[in-house]
C-alpha positions as CSV (number, residue, x, y, z in Angstrom):
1,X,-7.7,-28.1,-3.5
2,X,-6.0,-25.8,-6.1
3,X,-4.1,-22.7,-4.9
4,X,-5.9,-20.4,-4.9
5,X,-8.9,-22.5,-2.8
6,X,-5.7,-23.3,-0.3
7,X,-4.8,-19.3,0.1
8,X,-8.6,-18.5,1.1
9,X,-8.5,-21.4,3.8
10,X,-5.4,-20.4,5.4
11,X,-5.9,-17.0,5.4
12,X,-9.9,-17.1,6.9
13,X,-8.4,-18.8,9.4
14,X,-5.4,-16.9,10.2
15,X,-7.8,-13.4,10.4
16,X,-10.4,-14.8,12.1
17,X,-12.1,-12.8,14.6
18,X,-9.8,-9.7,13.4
19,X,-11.5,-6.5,12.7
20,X,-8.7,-5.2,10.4
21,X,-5.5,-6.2,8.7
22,X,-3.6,-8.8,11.1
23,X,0.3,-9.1,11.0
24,X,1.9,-12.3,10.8
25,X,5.9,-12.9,10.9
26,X,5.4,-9.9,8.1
27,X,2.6,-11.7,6.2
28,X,-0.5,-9.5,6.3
29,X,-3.9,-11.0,6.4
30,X,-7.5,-9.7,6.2
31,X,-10.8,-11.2,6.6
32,X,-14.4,-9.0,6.0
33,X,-17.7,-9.9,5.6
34,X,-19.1,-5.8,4.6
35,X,-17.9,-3.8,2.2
36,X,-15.9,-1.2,4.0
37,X,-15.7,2.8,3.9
38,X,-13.0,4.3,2.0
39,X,-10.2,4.7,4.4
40,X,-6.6,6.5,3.7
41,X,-3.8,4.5,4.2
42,X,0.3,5.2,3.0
43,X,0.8,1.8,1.4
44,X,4.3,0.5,1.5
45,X,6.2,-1.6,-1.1
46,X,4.1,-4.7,-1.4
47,X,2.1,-7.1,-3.1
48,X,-1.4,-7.5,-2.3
49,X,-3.7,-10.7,-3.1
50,X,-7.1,-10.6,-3.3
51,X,-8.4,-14.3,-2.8
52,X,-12.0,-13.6,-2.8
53,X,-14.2,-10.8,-3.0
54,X,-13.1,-7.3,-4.3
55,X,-11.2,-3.9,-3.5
56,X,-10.7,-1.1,-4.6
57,X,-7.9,1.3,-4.3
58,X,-7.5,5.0,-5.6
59,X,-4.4,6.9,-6.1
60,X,-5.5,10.0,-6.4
61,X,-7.9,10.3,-9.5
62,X,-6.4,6.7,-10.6
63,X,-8.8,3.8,-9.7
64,X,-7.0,0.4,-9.0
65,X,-9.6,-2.8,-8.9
66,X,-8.6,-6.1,-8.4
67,X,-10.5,-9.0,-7.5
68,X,-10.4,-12.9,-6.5
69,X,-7.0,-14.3,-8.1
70,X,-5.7,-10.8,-8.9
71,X,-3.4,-8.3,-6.9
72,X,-2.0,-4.9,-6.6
73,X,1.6,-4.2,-6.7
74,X,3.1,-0.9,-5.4
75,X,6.8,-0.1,-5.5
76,X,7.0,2.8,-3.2
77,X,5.1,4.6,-0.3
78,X,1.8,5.8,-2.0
79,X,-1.3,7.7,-0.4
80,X,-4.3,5.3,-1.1
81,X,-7.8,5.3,-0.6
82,X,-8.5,1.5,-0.6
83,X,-11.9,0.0,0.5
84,X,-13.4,-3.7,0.1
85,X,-15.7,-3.2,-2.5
86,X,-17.0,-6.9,-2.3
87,X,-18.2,-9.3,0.7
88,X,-21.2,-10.9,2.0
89,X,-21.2,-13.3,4.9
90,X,-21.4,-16.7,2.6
91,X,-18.5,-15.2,0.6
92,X,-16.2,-12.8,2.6
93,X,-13.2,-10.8,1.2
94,X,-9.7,-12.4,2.0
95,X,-6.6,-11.2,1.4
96,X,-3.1,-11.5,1.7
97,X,-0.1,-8.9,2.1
98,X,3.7,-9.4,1.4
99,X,6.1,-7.1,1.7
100,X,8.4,-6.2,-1.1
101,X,12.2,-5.8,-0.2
102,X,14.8,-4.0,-2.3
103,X,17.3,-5.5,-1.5
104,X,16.1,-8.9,-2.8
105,X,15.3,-7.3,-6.5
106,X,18.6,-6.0,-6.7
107,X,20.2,-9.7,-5.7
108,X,18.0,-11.0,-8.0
109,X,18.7,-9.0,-11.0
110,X,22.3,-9.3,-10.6
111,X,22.3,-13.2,-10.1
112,X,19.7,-13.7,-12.5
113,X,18.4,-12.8,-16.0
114,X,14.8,-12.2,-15.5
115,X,12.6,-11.0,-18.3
116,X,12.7,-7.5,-17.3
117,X,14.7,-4.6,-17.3
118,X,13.5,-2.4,-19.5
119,X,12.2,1.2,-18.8
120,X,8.8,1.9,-17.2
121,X,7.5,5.1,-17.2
122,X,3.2,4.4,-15.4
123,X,2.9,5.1,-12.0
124,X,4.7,3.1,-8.9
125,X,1.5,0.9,-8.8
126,X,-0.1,-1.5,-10.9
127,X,-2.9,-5.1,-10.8
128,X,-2.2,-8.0,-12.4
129,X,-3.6,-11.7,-12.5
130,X,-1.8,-14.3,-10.5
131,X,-0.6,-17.1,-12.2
132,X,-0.3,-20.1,-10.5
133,X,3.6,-20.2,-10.0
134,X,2.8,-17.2,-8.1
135,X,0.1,-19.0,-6.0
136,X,2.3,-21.8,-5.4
137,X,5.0,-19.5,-3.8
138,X,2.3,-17.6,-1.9
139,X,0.5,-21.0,-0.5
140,X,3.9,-22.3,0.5
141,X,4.9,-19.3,2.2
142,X,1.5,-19.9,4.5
143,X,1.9,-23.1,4.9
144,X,4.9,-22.4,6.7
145,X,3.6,-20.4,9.2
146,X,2.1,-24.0,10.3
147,X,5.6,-24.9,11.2
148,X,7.5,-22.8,13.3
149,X,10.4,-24.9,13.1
150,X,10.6,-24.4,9.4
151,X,9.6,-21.2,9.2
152,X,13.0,-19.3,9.9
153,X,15.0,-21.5,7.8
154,X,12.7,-21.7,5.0
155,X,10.7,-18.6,4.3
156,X,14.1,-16.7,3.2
157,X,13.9,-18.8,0.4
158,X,10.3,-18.9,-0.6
159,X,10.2,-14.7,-0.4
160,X,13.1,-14.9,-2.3
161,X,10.9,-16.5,-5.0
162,X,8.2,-14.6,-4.7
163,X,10.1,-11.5,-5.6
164,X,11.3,-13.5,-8.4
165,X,7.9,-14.4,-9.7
166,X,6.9,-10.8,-9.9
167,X,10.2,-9.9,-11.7
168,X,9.4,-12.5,-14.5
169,X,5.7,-11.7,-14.7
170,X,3.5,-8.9,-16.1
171,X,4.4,-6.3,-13.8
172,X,8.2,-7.0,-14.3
173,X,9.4,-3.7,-15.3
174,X,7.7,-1.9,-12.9
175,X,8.8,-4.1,-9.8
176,X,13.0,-4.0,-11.4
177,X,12.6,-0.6,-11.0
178,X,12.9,-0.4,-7.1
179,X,16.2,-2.7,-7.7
180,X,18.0,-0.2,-9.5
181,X,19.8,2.4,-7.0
182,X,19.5,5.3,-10.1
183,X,15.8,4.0,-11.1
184,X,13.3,6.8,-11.4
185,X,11.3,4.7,-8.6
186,X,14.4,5.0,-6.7
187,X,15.1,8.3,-6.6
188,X,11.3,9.0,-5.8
189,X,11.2,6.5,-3.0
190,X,14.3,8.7,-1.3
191,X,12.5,12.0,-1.9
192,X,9.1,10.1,-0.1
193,X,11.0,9.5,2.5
194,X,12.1,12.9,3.3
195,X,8.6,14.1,2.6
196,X,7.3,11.6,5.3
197,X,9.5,12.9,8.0
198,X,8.9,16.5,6.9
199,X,5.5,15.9,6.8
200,X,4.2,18.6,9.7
201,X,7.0,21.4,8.3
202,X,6.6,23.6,5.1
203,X,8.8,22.2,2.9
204,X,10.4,23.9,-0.1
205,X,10.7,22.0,-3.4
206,X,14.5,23.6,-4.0
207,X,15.5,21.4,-0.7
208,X,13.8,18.6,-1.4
209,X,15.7,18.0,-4.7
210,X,18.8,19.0,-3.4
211,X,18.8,16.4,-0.7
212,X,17.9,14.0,-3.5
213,X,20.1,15.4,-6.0
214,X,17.9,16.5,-8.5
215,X,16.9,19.4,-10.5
216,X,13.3,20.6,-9.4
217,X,12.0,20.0,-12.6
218,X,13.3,16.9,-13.0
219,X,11.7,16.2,-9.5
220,X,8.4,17.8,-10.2
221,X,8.2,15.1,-13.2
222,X,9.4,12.0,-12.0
223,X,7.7,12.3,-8.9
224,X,4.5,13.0,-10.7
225,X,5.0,9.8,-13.0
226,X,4.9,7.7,-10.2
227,X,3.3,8.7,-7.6
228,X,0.3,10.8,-9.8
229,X,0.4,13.6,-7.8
230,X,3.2,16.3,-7.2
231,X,5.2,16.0,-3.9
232,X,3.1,19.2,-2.0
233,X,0.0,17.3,-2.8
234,X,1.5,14.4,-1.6
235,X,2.6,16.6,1.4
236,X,-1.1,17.1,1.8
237,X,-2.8,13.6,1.3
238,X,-0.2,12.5,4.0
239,X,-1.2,15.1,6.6
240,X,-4.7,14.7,6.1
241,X,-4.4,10.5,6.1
242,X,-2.5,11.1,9.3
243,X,-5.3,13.7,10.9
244,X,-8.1,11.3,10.1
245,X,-6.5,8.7,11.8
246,X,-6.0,10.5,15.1
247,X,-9.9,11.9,14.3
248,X,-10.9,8.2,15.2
249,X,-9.3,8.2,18.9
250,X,-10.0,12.1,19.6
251,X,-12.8,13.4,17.4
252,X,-13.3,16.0,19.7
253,X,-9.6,17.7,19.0
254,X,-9.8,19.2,15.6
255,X,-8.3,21.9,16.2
256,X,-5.6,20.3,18.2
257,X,-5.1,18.0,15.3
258,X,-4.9,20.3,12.5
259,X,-2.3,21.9,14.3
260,X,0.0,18.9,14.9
261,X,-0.3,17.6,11.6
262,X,1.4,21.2,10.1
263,X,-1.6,23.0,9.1
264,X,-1.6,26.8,10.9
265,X,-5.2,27.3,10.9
266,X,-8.6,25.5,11.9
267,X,-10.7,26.9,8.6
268,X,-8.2,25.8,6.2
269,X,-7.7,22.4,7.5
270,X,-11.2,21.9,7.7
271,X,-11.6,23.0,4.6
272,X,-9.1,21.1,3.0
273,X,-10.5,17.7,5.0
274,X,-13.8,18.4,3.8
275,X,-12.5,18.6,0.4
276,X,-10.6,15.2,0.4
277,X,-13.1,13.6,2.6
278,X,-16.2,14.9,1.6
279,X,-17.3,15.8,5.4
280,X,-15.9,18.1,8.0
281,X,-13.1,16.2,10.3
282,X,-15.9,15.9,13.4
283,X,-18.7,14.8,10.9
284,X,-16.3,12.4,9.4
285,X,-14.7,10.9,12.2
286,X,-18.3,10.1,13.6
287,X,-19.2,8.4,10.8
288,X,-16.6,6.5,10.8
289,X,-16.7,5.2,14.2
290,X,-20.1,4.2,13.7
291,X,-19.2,2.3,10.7
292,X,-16.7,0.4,12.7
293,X,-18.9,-0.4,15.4
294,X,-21.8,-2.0,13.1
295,X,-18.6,-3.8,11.6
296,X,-17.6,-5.2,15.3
């Protein structure tokens, strides 16, 4: 059993029975046998396998594919569309999340010389093949979770190597980038952050750079080089992910919604779901609790 063969074992029987995205001592797996409906989600720093099948994720107008033996990479908090654009019962869609930390890149690129640093100037995201000394890293971290004894002394290491795989492979540039505290990817990450917990408020531009000590122009383009979108549209993808979330628990409290997520009127965050969604927000959360029920 090569790698790859091993990762889509382990992980159709980790996610078995699990109708979405199951958390493992902060290993994500995911099992499907339907393709899925597009559903918003704010993806943190992470690599994501795809062991078999096919998704799909969109960054605004950027589409994102990546299929068996291939994964995504993003480097800060993004506002994706992702749906599972391949499975069938005989040969469902598996995959496998890992976290990226930080603080391990920046360890890394001061202990070691990896083939990287060099400036990157595409978006915070990115798909590459894995090559098999990734696989290896990935399989052994899984295996792991077999042996609980091990598991707490060991996995340290093994993330540790992970991180170091990415930093010496194709998307090396892009993943050094959230190890350098003055990155461009850094300095977005920080204004994300504020975005997300200003989310609900009107936020001006002038305070958003000033609390990440940066020119508004300089914040308009860097933020727009990684993230493909400026940071009110962000502001906007993130209210409207977060509304059509609590649509699926309380279709019935549009209005309600709208409100709580920072919009001051019912038309225009109607209008604006419809927009990103295709469908008004009742319409649309309907639809999408009777795609989950066929799925169940």
């Amino acid at each position: 059993m090569n790698h790859l063969e091993e990762i889509r074992h382990r992980v159709a029987r980790l996610a078995a029975g699990s109708p979405r995205p199951l958390w493992i001592e902060n290993i994500a797996v995911f099992s499907t046998e339907r393709v899925t409906e597009p559903l918003g989600t704010i993806n943190e720093p992470m690599i994501a396998l795809t062991a078999q099948g096919a998704k799909r994720s969109v960054l605004n107008d950027r589409i994102f594919d990546y299929y068996s033996g291939s994964y995504l990479v993003a480097t800060v908090d993004l506002p994706l569309t992702s749906q599972i654009t391949r499975a069938v019962p005989t040969e469902p869609y598996l995959g496998l999340g890992v976290p990226l930390e930080p603080a391990i890149i920046a360890q890394l690129l001061l202990e070691g010389d990896p083939a990287v640093v060099r400036p990157y100037h595409g978006p915070g995201i990115a798909t590459s093949n894995a090559d098999d000394s990734l696989l290896d890293a990935l399989v052994r971290l899984l295996r792991l979770l077999d042996e609980p004894r091990d598991l707490p002394v060991l996995a340290p290491d093994v993330r540790r190597e992970i991180h170091w795989r990415l930093l010496n492979g194709p998307q090396a540039a892009l993943v050094g980038q959230i190890g350098l505290a003055d990155s461009r990817t850094t300095l977005v990450a920080r204004a994300i952050a504020w975005i997300k917990t200003h989310y609900d408020q009107v936020i001006r531009i002038e305070d958003l750079a000033d609390e990440v000590s940066m020119s508004v122009s300089s914040l308009n383009r860097h933020f727009r080089a990684v993230t493909a979108m400026s940071p009110l549209q962000y502001q906007k993808q993130l209210r409207l992910q977060k509304a059509r979330i609590q649509l699926l628990t309380t279709p019935h409290e549009v209005a309600a919604i709208g409100y709580a997520v920072g919009y001051e009127s019912p038309s225009q965050f109607s209008r604006e779901y419809r927009r990103m969604f295709g469908a008004p927000p009742s319409q649309d959360a309907a639809r999408l609790q009777t795609a989950a029920i066929v799925r169940e």
